[in-house]
ROGU-592977 format. One line per 2 residues: number of its first residue (from 1); their letters; for each residue y, z, x of C-alpha. Coordinates in steps of 0.1 Angstrom, whole numbers, plus 2048, in hexadecimal, padded with zeros to 3 digits. Layout:
NUM> a> Y:Z:X  ...
This chain:
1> xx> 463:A12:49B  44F:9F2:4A9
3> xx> 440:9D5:4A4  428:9D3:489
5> xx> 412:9B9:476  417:9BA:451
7> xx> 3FA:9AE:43C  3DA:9B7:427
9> xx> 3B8:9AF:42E  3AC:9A7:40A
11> xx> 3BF:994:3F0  3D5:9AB:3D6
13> xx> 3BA:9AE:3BA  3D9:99E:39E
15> xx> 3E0:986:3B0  3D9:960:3A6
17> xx> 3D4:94F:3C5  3D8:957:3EA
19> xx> 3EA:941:40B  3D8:92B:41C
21> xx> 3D9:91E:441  3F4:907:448
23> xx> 3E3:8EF:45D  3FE:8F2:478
25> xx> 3F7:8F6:49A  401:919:49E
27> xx> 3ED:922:4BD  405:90F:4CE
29> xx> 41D:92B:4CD  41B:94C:4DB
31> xx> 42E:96D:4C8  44B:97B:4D8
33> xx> 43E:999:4F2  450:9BD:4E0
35> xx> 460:9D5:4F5  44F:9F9:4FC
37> xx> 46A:A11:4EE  45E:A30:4DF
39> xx> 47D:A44:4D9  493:A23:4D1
41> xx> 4B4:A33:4BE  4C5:A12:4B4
43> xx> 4B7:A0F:494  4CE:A2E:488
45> xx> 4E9:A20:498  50A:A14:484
47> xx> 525:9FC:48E  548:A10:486
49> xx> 55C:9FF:49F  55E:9D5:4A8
51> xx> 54D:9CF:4CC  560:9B9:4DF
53> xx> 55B:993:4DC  561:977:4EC
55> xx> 563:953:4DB  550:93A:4EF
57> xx> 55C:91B:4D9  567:909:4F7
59> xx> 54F:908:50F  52D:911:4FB
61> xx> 539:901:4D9  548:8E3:4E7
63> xx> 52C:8DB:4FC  514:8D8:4DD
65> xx> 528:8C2:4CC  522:89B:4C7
67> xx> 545:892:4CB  554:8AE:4E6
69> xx> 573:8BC:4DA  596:8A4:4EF
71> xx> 5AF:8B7:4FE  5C4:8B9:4DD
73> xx> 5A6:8C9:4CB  59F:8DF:4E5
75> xx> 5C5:8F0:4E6  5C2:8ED:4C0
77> xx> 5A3:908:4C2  5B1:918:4DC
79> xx> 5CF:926:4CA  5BC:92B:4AB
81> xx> 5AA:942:4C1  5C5:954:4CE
83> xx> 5D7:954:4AD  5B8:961:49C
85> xx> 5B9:982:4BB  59F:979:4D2
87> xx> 5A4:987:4F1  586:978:506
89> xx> 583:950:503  56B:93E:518
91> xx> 581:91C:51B  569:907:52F
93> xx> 554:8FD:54A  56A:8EC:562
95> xx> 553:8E1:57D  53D:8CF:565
97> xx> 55B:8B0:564  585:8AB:566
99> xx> 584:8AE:540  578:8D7:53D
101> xx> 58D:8D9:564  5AD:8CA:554
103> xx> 5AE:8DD:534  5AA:901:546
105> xx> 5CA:8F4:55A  5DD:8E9:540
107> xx> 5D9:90D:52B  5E5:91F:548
109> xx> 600:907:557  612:903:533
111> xx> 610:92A:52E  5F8:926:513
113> xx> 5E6:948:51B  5F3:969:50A
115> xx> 5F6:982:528  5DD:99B:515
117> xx> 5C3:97A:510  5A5:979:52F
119> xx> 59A:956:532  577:952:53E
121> xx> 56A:932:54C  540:92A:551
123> xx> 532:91C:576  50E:918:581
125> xx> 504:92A:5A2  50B:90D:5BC
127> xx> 526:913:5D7  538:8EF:5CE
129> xx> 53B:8FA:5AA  545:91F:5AF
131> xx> 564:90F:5C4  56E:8FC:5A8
133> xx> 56E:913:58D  583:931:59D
135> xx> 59B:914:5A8  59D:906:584
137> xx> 5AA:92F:57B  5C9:92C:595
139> xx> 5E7:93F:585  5D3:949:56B
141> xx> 5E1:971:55E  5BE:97C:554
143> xx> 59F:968:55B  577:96E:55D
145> xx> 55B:956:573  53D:955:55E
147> xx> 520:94F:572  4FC:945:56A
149> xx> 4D6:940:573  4BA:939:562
151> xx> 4A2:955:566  488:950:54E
153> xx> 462:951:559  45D:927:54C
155> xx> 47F:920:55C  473:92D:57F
157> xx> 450:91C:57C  45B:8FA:56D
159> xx> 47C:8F7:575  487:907:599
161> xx> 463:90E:5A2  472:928:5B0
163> xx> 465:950:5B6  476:96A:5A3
165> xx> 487:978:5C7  491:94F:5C9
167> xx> 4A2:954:5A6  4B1:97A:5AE
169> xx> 4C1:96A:5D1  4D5:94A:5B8
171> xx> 4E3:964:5A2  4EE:980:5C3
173> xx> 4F6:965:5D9  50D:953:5BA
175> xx> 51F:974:5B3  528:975:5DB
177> xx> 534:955:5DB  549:95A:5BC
179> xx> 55C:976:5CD  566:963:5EA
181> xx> 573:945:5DE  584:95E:5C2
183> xx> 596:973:5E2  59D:94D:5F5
185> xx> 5AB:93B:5D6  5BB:956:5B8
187> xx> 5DD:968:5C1  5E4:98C:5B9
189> xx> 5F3:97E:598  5CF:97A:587
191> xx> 5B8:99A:57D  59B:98B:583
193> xx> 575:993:56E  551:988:576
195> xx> 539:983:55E  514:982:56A
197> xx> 4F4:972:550  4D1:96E:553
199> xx> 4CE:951:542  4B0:94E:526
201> xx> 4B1:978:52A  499:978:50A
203> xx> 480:965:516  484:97B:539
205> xx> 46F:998:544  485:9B5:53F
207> xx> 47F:9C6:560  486:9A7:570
209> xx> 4AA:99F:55C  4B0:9C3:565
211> xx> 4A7:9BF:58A  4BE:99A:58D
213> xx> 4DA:9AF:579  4DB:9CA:594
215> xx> 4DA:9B5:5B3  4F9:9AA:5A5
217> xx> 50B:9C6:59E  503:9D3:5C4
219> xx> 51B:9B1:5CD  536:9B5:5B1
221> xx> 533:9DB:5B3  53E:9EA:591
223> xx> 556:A06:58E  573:A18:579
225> xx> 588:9FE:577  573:9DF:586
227> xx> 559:9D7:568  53E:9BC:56A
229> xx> 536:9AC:54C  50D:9A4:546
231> xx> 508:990:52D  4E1:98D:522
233> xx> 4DF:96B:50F  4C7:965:4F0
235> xx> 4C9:93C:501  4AE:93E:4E8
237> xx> 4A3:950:4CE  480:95B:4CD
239> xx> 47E:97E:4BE  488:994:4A0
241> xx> 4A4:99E:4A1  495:9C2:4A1
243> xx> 485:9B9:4C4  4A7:9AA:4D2
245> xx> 4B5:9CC:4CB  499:9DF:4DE
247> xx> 49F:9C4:4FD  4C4:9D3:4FC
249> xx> 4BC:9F7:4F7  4A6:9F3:517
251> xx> 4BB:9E3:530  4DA:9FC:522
253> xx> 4C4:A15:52C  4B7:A0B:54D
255> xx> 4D7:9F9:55C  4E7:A11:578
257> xx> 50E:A12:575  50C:A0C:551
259> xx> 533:A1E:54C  53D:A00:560
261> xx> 529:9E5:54D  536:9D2:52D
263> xx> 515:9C7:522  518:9A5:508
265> xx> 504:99A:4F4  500:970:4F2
267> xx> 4ED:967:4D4  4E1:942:4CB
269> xx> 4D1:93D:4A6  4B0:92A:4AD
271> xx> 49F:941:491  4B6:946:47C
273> xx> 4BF:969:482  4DA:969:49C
275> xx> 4F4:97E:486  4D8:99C:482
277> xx> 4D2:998:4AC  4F6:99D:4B1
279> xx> 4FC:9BC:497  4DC:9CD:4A8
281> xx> 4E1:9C3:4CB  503:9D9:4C6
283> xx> 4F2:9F7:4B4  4DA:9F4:4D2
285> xx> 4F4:9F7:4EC  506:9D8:4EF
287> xx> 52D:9D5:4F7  536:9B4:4EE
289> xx> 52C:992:4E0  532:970:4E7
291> xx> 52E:957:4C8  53F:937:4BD
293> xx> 556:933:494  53C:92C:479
295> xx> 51C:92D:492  527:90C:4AB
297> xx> 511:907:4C7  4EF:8FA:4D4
299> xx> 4D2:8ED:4BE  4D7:90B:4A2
301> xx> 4FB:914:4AE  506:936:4BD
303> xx> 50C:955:4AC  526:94F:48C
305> xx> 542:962:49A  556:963:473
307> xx> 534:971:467  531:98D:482
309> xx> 555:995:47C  557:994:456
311> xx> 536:9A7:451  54D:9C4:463
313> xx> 56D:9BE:44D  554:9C2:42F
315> xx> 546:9E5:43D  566:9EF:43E
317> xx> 56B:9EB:463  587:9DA:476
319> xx> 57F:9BB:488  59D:9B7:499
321> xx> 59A:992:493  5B1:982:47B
323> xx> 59D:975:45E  5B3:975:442
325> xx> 5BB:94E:443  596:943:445
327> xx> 5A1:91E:433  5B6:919:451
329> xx> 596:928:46B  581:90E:458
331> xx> 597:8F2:453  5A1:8F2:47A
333> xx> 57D:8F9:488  571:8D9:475
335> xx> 58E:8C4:484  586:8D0:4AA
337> xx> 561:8CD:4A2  55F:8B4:489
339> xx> 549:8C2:479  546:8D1:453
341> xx> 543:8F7:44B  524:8FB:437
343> xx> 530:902:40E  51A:91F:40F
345> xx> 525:92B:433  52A:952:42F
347> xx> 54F:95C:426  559:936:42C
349> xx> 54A:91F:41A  55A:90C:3FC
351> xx> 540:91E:3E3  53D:941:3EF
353> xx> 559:94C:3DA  547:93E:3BA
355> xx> 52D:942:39E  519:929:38B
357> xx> 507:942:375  513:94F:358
359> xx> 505:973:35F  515:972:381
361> xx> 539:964:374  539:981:359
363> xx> 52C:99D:372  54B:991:387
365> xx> 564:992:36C  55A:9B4:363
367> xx> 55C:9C1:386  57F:9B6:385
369> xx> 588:9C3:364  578:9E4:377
371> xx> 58C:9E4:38F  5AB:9E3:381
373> xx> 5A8:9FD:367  59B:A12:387
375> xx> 5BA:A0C:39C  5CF:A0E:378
377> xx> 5BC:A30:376  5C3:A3A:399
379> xx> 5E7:A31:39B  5E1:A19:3B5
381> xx> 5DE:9F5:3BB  5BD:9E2:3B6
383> xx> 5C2:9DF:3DE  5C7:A01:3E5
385> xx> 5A4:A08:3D8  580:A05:3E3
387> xx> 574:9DF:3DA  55A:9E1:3C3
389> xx> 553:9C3:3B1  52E:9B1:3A8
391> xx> 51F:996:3C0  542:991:3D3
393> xx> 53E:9A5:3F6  562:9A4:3FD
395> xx> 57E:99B:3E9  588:976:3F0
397> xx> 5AC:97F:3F1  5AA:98F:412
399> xx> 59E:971:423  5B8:958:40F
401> xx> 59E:94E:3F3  59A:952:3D1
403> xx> 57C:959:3B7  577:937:3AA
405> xx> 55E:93E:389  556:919:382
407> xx> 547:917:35F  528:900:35C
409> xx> 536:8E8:373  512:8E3:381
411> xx> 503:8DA:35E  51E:8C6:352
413> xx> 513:8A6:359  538:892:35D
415> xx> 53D:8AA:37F  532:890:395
417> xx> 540:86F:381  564:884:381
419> xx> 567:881:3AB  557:85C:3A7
421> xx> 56E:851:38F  587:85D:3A0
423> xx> 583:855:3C3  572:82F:3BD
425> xx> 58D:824:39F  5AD:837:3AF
427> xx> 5A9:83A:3D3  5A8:863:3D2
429> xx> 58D:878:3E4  596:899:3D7
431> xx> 58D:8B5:3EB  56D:8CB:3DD
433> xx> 585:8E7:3CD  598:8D4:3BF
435> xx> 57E:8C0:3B0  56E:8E0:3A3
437> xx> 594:8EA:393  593:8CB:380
439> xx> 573:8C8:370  580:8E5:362
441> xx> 59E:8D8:355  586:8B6:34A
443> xx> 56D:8D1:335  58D:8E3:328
445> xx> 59D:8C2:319  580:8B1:30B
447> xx> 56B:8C5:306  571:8CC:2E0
449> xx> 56F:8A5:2DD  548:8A4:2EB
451> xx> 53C:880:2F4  53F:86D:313
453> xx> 55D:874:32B  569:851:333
455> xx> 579:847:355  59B:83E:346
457> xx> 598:864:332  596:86F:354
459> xx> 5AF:863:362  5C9:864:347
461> xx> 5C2:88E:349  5C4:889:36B
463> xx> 5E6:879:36B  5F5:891:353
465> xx> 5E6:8B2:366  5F0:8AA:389
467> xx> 60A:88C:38A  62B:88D:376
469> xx> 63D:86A:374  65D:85E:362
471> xx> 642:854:344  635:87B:346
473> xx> 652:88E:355  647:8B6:352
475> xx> 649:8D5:36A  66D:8E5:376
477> xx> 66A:8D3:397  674:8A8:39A
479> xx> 678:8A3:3BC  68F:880:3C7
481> xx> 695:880:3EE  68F:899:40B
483> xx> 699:89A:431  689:8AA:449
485> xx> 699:8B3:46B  686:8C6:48D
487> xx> 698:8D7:4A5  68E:8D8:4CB
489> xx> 679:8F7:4C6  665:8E7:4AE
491> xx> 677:8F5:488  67D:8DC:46F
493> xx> 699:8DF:455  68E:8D1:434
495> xx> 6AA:8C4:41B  69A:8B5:3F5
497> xx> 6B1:8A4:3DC  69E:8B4:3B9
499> xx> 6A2:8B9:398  697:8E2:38F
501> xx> 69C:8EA:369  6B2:8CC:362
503> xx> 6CE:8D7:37F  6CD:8C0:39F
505> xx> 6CD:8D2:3BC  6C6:8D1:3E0
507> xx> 6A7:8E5:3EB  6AA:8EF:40E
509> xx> 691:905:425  683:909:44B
511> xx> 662:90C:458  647:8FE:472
513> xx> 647:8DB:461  651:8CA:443
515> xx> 639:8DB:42B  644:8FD:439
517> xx> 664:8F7:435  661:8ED:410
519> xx> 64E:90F:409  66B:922:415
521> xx> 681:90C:400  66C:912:3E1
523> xx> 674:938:3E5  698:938:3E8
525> xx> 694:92C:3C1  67B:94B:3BA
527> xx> 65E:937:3BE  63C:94A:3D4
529> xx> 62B:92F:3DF  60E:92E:3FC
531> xx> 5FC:913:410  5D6:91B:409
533> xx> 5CA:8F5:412  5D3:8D6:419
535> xx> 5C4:8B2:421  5CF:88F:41F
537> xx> 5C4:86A:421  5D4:847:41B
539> xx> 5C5:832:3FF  5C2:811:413
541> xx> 5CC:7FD:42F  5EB:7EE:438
543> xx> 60D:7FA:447  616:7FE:41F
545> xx> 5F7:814:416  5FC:834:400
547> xx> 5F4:855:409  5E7:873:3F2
549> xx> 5ED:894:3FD  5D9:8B0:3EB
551> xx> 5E8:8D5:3F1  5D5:8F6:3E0
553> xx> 5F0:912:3D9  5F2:934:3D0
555> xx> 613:935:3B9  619:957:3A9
557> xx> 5F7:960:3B0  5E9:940:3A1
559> xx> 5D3:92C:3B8  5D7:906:3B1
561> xx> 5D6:8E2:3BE  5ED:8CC:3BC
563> xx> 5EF:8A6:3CA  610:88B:3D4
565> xx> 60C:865:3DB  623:857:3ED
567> xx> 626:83D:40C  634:85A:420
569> xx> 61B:873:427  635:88D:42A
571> xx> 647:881:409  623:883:3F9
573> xx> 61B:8A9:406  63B:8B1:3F8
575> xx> 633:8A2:3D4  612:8BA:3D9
577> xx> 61F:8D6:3DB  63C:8CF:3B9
579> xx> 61A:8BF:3A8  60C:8E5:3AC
581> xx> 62A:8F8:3AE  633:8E7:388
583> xx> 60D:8EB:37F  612:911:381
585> xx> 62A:914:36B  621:8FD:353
């Protein structure tokens, strides 16, 4: 296999008109240089087992956003990482101010760190900076210096002005210097990692990443037992992924003490195509790879670690990260980020689970009917069978989601004026599902009537869909008071004054907070109720304002939303989950 160039001298005689030159100012650019491997073997390579990854979200993501994650949002990502089974987290660059230098303390002085998790922490190759960063890993368990210099042919001429044995000397003389102050300032108590990368390695010469690479390894000095870690970043991305691959195939070959090297793989998504550089890079001899939650980072972002890890779960391979909540991944990456997910982000965007078309939505339903005549057939359960259903990759259970077929809510034209309506006349900015659930409830009720949907229609269907009242009393659940009570290790007790079938009774139930608690309460009366979503906001100003709380379910294997207004917001999340939990089994 290599690099070829795909065209045809003469137009296609049928066809009706041929390109024409852009007018851009291509010769400004030059193509990426291809790598001379004649006997290349990763191409008929397969991934059967998850590499090893580590979660740069902290140090590479956070430095890319506008508004750098505060120590709150930084522990909030960090124990979603942990929670979600990564075992390598790079958690910051301390030298670079207190901020990075107090959080790296703070994980390790309140015991934040699960004995089996290796933090790793990034430093440039100056002495000053090297002391600080293996004294911000004091008392650490397991902890890895990551060190870096740019090696890259434009950095040298433009940057260092420096000659590649200039460059080589940074990177050997950095690696001695994190060794020392390692031996002067960690205890026995930490197993200490180094981590070595040519920074910009694709834009490197390969025998010169190779020849940096080894001087190091003669100062760390790799062995059973006492692995280096070279990391070869993609800074940017220049090639096909195709070529990255061949870059990887060539240093796995050449580097000497390769049993002893984990080499990673640091992907960045300038065009596009990081996900593919990643997958290759590991059929091509890579170890491990280094990537942010939904693609954070730099200019394009990093590799999309949930994409990487799902495209496994969907091969049938184990990623040995926990995806199976991906509404909780999302919703707490946009809160330390603050930034949206993308509705058509792979596996995690609001629409990936659903169809417009009609041909999809009945392709889909078929697939289901399928399946379950095949796992009736078989004696089995649909999810003791292969998934095999049209245009859905994976079955949106697994990851917490449903199929949502939304029928011609993009051509009906009172979509839009539904949210409007009710966000500018009530105060409520329903969240997209939801909105989506109830212009199907809107088409379902009027549409036998035809004509214009009028706001006050709107929200009279509303009203009786989501909010009982004494005017409108419906559902087995009325709910009067509640108290809720938190012990010193953080469970509350939840006590509710309610009304279930027409008997009063006193609902109680313990969990991780007040909405927790309620869940479990819900059960002891043979309700299965779980927490899918859940947002909030008050509807104006002032010490009095009211607060609506919207909560999506999954109640007997329904999925639906449900919303409570109340001045309390705890009061109001309760109401949520009755306005659902009565919705169900209405």
């Amino acid at each position: 296999m290599s690099d070829i160039s795909v065209g045809r001298s003469t137009p296609v005689t049928n066809a009706t008109h041929t390109q024409k030159p852009s007018g851009m100012p291509v010769h400004k650019y030059r193509p990426y240089d291809a790598v001379d491997i004649a006997d290349r073997t990763w191409p008929d390579s397969r991934i059967t087992q998850a590499p090893r990854w580590l979660s740069t979200d902290l140090r590479d993501g956070n430095q890319a956003l506008i508004d750098p994650m505060s120590p709150a949002r930084k522990r909030e990502m960090f124990d979603l990482l942990v929670r979600m089974g990564y075992k390598e987290i790079e958690v910051g660059f301390p030298s670079s101010g207190e901020t990075d230098f107090a959080f790296v303390r703070s994980i390790i002085e309140e015991g934040a760190i699960p004995e089996d998790v290796t933090i790793s922490v990034l430093t440039q190759a100056r002495e000053e900076l090297i002391e600080r960063t293996v004294e911000s890993l004091r008392g650490a368990h397991r902890a890895t210096v990551h060190l870096y210099n740019a090696t890259a042919p434009t950095f040298r001429r433009v940057v260092f002005r420096g000659s590649k044995e200039q460059v080589k000397q940074i990177a050997v003389d950095g690696t001695r210097l994190v060794m020392e102050y390692a031996e002067k300032i960690l205890g026995p108590e930490t197993i200490f990692g180094y981590q070595y990368s040519p920074e910009i390695f694709t834009d490197t010469e390969l025998d010169f990443a190779l020849e940096v690479c080894e001087g190091v390894m003669d100062v760390w000095q790799p062995e059973a037992g006492r692995e280096i870690i070279l990391n070869l970043p993609a800074t940017v991305e220049r090639s096909t992924p195709s070529t990255h691959a061949d870059r990887f195939e060539w240093m796995s070959r050449n580097l000497s003490r390769r049993e002893f090297v984990c080499l990673s793989v640091h992907p960045h998504n300038d065009r596009g195509t990081a996900v593919a550089a990643a997958e290759l890079a590991i059929m091509a001899g890579a170890d491990r790879i280094e990537g942010c939650l939904f693609g954070q980072g730099e200019r394009t972002g990093n590799v999309d670690l949930v994409t990487l890890g799902m495209n496994l779960f969907s091969q049938g391979v184990d990623p040995q990260i926990d995806f199976s909540q991906i509404d909780e991944i999302r919703r707490t990456s946009e809160y330390c980020n603050q930034m949206e997910i993308h509705p058509r982000h792979p596996y995690a965007g609001d629409l990936v689970y659903t169809a417009f078309s009609g041909s999809h939505q009945d392709a889909i339903k078929k697939g289901f009917d399928a399946l379950e005549a095949d796992a009736a057939a078989a004696g089995r359960t649909v999810d003791d069978i292969e998934w095999n259903v049209p245009y859905l990759p994976i079955d949106p259970k697994d990851v917490g989601r449903s199929y949502e077929a939304v029928i011609r809510v993009n051509s009906q034209s009172g979509k839009g004026g539904i949210a409007y309506v009710l966000k500018n006349d009530h105060k409520l900015d329903l969240p997209r599902r939801m909105q989506i659930e109830f212009s199907r409830i809107i088409q379902a009720k009027t549409g036998s009537e035809g004509g214009e949907v009028t706001p006050a229609a709107i929200w009279s269907v509303f009203q009786d869909e989501y909010l009982p009242n004494p005017e409108n009393p419906w559902g087995r659940i009325q709910l009067r008071s509640g108290q809720s009570t938190t012990d010193t290790e953080g469970v509350d007790t939840l006590a509710v004054d309610a009304t279930v079938d027409g008997v009063d009774t006193v609902l109680t139930g313990t969990g991780n907070g007040p909405i927790s608690a309620f869940f479990a309460a819900l059960n002891e009366i043979g309700v299965d109720a779980r927490l899918l979503d859940y947002t909030e906001h008050t509807m104006s100003e002032g010490a009095s304002a009211q607060a609506a709380s919207y909560i999506e379910c999954a109640i007997d294997g329904k999925v639906l939303w449900g919303i409570g207004i109340d001045a309390n917001t705890t009061r109001a999340s309760l109401k949520a989950v009755v306005s659902a939990v009565n919705r169900a089994g209405r």
